[in-house]
N, C-alpha and C positions, 0 to 999 in steps of 0.2 A: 176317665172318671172325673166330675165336676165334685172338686173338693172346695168349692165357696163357699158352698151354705145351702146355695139358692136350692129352691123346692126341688125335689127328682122324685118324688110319689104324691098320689092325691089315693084319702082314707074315703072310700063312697060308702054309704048305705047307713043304715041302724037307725033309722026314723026320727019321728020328732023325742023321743025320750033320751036319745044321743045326746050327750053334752058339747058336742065338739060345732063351733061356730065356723061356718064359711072355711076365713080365713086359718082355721084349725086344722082345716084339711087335707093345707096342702106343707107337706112334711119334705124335710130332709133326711134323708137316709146314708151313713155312712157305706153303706153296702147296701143298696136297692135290692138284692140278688136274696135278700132273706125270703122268707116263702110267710112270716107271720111277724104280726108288729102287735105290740101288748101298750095301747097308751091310758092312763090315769088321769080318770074325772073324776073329783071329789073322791068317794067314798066307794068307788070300781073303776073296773079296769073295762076300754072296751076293745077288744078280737077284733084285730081284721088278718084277711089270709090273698098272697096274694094271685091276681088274676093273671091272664091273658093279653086285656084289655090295655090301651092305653089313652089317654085323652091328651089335650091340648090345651095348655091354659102359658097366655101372655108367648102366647109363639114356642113354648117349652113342650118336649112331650114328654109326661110323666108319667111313671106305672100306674094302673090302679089295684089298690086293698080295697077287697069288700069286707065290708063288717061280717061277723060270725058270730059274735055272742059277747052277753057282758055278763063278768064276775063279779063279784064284793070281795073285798078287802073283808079282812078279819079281825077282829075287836083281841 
């Protein structure tokens, strides 16, 4: 297990209303092996769950999360 830091998942999907830029994407996971990551933009949370899939970025290959849905945070 790479315990540096460096990226081991990439969050894909949730369109343009997704807060998460590019380089937001691509995450470290203490545990890749979770099945669901919960991250916080402003004022919600957005759902990713994860796949099968895996991609390639800088010669790395990292899981991919597809987004699922996004919550609100509560007043």
């Amino acid at each position: 297990m790479d315990d540096t830091g460096a990226p081991n998942v990439f969050l894909s999907g949730g369109g343009s209303r997704t807060a998460l830029a590019d380089e937001q994407r691509l995450r470290y996971l203490p545990d890749p092996d979770v099945t669901k990551v919960k991250v916080l933009c402003g004022n919600r949370y957005e759902h990713f769950e994860a796949s099968t899939d895996t991609t390639l970025v800088d010669e790395r290959e990292l899981r991919v999360f597809v987004w699922t849905r996004r919550t609100y945070v509560a007043e």
